[in-house]
N, C-alpha and C positions, 0 to 999 in steps of 0.2 A: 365218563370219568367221575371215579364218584369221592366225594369233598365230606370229612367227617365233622361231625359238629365242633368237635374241639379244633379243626380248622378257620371254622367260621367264627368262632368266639376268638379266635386270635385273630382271622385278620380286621374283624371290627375293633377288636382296641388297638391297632397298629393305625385302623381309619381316625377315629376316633382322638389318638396322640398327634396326629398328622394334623387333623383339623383343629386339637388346641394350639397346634403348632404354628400355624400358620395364620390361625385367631392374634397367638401375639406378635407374631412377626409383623404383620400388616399396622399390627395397633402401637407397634414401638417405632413404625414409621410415621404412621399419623403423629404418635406425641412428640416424635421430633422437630418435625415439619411444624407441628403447633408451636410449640417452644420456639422455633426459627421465626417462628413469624413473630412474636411479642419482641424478639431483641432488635427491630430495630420500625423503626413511626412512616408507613408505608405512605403516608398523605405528603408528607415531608420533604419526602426519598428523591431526588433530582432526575429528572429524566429531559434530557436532551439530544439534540442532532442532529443533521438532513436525513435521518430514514421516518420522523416525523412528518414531513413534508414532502413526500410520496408522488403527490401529483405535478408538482415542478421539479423536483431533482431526481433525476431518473440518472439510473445506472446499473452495470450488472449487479451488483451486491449491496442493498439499501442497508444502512446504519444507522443504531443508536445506540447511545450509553444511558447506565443507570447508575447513581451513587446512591447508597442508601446512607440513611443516617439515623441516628437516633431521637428521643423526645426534646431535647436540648436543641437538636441539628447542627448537632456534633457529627462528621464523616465517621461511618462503622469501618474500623483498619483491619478489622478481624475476616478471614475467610468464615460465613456462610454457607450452610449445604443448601442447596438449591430453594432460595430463600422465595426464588419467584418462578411463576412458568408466562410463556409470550403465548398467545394467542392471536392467530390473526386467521380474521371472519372477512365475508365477502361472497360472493356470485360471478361465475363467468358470462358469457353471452349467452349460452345455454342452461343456466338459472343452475349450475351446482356450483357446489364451494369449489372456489378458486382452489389452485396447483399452485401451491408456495411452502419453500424449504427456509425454516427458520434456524437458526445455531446461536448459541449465545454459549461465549467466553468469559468465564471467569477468572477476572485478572486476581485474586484469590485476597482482594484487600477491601472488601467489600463493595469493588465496583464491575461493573460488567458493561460488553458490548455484546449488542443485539445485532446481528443482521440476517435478512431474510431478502431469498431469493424467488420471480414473480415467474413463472414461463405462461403467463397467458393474462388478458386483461381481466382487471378485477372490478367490479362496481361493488357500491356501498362497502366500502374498506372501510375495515376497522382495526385498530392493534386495541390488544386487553392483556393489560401487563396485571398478572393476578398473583397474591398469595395463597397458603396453603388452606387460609381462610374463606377465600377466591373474596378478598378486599382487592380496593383496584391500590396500586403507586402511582404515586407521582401524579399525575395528570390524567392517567386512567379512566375509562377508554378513548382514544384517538380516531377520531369519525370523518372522514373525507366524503364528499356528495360526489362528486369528479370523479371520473373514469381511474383506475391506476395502471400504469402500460410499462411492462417489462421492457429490459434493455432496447431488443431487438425489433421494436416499431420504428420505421421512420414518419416521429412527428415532430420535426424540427419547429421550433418557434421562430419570429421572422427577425424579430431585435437580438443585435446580440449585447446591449447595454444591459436590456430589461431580464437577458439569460444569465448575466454575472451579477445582478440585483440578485433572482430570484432564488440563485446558489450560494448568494451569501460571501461571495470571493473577494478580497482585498479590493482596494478603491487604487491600488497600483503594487508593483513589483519590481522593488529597485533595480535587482539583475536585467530584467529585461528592458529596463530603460535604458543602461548602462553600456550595456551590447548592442543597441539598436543606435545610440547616439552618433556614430559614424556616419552613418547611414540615413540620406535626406532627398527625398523628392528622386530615388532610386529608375536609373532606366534600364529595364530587366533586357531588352533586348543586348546592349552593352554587355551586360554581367553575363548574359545566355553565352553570345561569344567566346567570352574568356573560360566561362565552366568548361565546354564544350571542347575548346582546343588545350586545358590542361589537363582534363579527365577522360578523353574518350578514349586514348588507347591505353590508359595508366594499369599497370599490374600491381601496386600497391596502394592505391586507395579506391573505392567505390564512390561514387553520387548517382543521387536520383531526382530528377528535376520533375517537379510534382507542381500542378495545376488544379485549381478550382476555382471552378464556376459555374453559376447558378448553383452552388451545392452539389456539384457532382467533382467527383474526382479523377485527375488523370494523372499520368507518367509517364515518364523515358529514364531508364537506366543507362549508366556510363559508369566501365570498367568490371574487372575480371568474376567479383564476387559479390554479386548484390543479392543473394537471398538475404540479408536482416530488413531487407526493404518491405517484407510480412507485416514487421514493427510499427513503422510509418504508416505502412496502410494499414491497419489495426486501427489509430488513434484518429483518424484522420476519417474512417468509414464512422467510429463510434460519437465523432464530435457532430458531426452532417447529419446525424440524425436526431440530436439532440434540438441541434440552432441552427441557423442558415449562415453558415460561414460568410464571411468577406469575401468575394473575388479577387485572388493570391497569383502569385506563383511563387515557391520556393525553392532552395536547393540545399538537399538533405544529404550529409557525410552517415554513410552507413556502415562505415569503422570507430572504433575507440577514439584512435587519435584526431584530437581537433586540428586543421587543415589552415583557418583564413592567418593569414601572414598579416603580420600589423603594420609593417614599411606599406602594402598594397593590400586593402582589405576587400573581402569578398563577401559576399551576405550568405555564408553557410550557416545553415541551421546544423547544431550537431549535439551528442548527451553526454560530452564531456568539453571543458573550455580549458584552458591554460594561462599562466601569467605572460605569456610569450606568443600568443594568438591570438584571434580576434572572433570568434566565430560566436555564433548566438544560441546560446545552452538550451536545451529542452532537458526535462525530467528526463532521467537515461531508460533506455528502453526495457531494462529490468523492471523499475519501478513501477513505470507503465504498465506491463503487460499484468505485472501482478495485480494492477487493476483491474483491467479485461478481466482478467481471468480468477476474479474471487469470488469465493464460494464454485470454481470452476474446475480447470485442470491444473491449477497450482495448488500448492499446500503452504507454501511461505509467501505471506504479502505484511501490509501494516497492521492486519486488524489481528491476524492467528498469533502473531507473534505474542501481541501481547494476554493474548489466553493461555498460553501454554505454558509458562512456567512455572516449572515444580516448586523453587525453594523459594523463599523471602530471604531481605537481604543478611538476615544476624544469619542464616543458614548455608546460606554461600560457600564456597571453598576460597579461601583470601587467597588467591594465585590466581596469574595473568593467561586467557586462555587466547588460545588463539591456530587454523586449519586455515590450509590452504595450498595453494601450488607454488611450483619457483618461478616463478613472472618477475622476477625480480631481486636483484644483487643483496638490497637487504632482507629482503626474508629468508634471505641466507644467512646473513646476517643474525636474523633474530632466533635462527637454530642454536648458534653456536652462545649467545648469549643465554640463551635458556638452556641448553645443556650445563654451563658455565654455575646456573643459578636455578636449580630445580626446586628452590621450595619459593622460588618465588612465581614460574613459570612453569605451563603445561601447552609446548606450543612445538608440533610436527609440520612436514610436508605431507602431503595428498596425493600430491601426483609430479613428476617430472616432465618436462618437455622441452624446457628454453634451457635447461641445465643439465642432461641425461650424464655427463662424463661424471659429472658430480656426484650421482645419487649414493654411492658407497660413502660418499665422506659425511653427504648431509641425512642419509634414509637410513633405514629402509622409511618408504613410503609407510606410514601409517590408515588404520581404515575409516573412514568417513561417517562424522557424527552426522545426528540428527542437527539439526541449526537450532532448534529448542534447548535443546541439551547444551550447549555453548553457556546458555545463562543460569547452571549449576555454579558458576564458578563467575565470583565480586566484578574482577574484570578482566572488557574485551580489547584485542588490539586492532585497531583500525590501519592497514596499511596497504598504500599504492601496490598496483599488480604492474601492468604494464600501464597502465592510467590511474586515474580514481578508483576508489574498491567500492563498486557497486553495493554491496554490502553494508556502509556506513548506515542508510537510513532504519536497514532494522537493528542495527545493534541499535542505535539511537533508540527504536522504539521500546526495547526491550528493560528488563531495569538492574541489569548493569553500569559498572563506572566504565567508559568508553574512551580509551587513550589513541589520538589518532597525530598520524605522523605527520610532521609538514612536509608540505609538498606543493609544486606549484601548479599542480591538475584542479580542478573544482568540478566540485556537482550544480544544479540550479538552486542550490537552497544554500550554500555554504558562505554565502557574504551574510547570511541573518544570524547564524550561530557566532557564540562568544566561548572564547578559551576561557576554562575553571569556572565557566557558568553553565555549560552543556557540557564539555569534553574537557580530558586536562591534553596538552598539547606533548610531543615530545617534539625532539630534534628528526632530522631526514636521515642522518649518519646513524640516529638510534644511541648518537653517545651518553645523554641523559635519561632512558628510559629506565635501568635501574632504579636509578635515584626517586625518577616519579613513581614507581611503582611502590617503594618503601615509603615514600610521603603518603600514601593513597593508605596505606596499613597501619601507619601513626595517628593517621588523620581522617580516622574512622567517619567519622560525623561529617565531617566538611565533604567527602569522599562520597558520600549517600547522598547528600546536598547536591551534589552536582551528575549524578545519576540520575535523579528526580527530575532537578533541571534539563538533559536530554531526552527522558520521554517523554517532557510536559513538551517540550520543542516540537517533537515528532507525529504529539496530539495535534496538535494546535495548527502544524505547517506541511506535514506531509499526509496528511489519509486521503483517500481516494478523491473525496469534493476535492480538495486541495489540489492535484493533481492533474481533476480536469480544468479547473480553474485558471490554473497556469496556462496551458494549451493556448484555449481561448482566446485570455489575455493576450498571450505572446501574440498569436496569428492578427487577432486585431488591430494593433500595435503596429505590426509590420504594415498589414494594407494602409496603414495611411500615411507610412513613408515611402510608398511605391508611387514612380512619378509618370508611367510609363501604361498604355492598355494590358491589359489581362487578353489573353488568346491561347490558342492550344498550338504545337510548336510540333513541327513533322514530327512523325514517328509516335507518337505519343497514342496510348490506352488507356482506358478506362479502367477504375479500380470499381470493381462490382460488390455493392454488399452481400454481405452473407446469406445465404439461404437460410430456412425458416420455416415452420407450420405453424406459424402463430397465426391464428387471426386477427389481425389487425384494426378492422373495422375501419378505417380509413383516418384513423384518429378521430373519432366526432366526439364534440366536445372539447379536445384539446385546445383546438383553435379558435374555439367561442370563448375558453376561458379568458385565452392572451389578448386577444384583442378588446376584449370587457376592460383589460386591466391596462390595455396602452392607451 
């Protein structure tokens, strides 16, 4: 094929524009990034967390935040284009860099969460929080000598005082005091009786009586539907390899509705409690699992939430949003009032099921947002399904104003929250919701104020430490109002951990650290 020269003099100036082209592309990113970096004082800049501290807080998805701030150290409110990049350096057992997925969420107000995910042990870990200058932030770089071990080791430590020391967890937790006070010097074979002849042939409720000892786990199931019994054994495989649990036994309600009768109370552990029951709250297995499973097979937990939202608050849409199913009389309720008041509300059904004759009067079924997208819009409704709406904790983390209905269901966190300090309150009938929702538009300022207030709550008392912290607690708590031997009880199996190709190395090290330190 033959190529004339006035071919080739064209296509080298086409090379040639390309190459100045791309000369400035690159160098208008460099001068960005450089400019990015002078607006805000990287030595300054706050970095904290437990994904700092690596070698004792272990979990699927390690964490930390960063706030930058200015030369003042004054907090930067302004979104930052990628002001920093994470680096994290290390060695496997086979002497290459570690296998670790790092993500960082820009909450777009100048602060950001780091986390990164380990699938194999790391030696000489390090995090290097650098700018575009590669200056280190904050504390820059972070040097561990100690091993780093992904979720999926089991290297429990033997104290479980010195595992809620080293995680940093409350020194106690009103709810679980609260729920356990019934409950003294407990004789489980008694209690086993009673589960046993009101649960084994029941077609409306499930339990699972669940057994540990020596840090291994067992079970028996009773009644029709126990597969969420996954959930339990989920929290319960991932706690046993962290600490060496107490020698327990429990009994776990694996439906919604909380079960212990407060005339004759029973020591169910369950993930929703009531004003009219007695039973003993755990984080609901939603929240949970979005633990297990971050940076995993979920995409909605505490940490994404707060990365992903597009607007800030003056950009918002002032109207109440609100998705869901008909699980309930008033969220039928809340159609007909937001029909009633469209500029004040944007709120459909999902799906029908407990209400199908209805769907003509309340639907059509609408299609299903993103949950990200929910916090386009000032604010959210928080409201009972056929329980608690599992749901509360991320609107909370989100930064929306979050109106949530009363109701006599509760989560494990909802005795800490204060109305029109976290959330503003409505009635159960929904008959004052209007009214709040026009105070919330009057009262702009106060209104942002207590949205703040909600995800500083959800900082501070729901992410994932938090979470396993609870557990912990709780379980510990119990064993030492059980009055009765620990034993494994007919019928009963083993819950087997998960498989794995991880090397493990048998934790060495792990356990030289903890026992240096007890």
């Amino acid at each position: 094929m033959f190529i004339s020269l006035g071919h080739c003099l064209h296509l080298a100036m086409i090379f040639k524009e390309f190459k100045v082209f791309f000369v400035i592309f690159f160098f208008n990113i460099y001068l960005v990034n450089y400019i990015t970096a002078l607006l805000f004082n990287e030595r300054q800049s706050k970095v904290w967390g437990p994904g700092l501290n690596p070698v004792k807080i272990i979990s699927p998805a390690r964490y930390f935040f960063v706030q930058l701030v200015d030369d003042n150290a004054k907090k930067i409110k302004n979104q930052l284009k990628d002001p920093f990049k994470v680096r994290i350096n290390g060695h496997s057992i086979k002497r290459h860099q570690c296998r670790v997925w790092t993500n960082i969420l820009d909450k777009k107000d100048g602060s950001f969460i780091v986390r990164y995910k380990l699938y194999e042990i790391c030696y000489d870990f390090e995090i290097e929080i650098l700018t575009s200058r590669n200056t280190h932030v904050g504390g820059s770089p972070y040097k561990f000598q100690d091993p780093v071990y992904p979720d999926e080791c089991f290297c429990p430590i033997s104290s479980v005082p010195q595992w809620l020391k080293d995680n940093e967890c409350n020194s106690e937790y009103a709810q679980v005091l609260k729920d356990l006070q019934s409950f003294k010097n407990v004789n489980l074979d008694e209690i086993h009786k009673v589960v046993v002849k009101k649960f084994e042939n029941s077609r409306s409720a499930s339990i699972c009586n669940y057994v540990v000892l020596n840090n291994q786990i067992y079970r028996k199931c009773y009644g029709e539907h126990v597969g969420f019994k996954m959930f339990m054994d989920a929290i319960l495989l991932s706690l046993s390899r962290k600490v060496s649990l107490p020698d327990i036994e429990l009994f776990v309600n694996l439906g919604d509705w909380p079960l212990s009768n407060k005339n004759t109370p029973i020591p169910l552990f369950s993930w929703c409690g009531s004003n009219s029951t007695q039973d003993i709250v755990m984080p609901t297995y939603d929240l949970t699992e979005s633990v297990l499973e971050n940076m995993g097979r979920v995409s909605l937990d505490m940490l994404s939430v707060q990365g992903n939202i597009d607007l800030k608050w003056e950009s918002k849409i002032p109207k109440a949003f609100w998705r869901g199913r008909d699980s309930s009389k008033e969220r039928l309720k809340l159609i007909k009032i937001a029909r009633a008041h469209p500029q004040l509300f944007n709120a459909s059904l999902t799906n029908f099921f407990f209400f199908r004759d209805l769907e003509r009067q309340y639907g059509p079924k609408d299609k299903l947002v993103s949950f990200f997208k929910f916090f386009d819009y000032k604010y959210q409704i928080n409201m009972d399904g056929t329980v608690a709406a599992y749901r509360f904790p991320y609107l909370l983390a989100g930064d929306s104003l979050v109106f949530k209905q009363d109701s006599e269901y509760y989560e494990h966190f909802y005795s800490d929250l204060k109305p029109w300090k976290h959330y503003i309150p409505f009635n159960s009938d929904l008959s004052n919701l209007v009214e709040r929702i026009k105070w919330a538009i009057d009262h702009d300022k106060e209104a942002k104020r207590i949205a703040v207030g909600g995800q500083t709550f959800a900082r501070n008392n729901l992410m994932p430490q938090d979470i396993f912290c609870y557990h912990v607690y709780l379980l510990n708590e119990w064993s030492k109002r059980i009055g009765s031997d620990i034993k494994l009880r007919d019928g009963m199996e083993p819950v087997i951990q998960p498989s794995h190709n991880i090397d493990c190395n048998d934790c060495e090290g792990v356990f030289d650290v903890v026992k240096d330190e007890l």
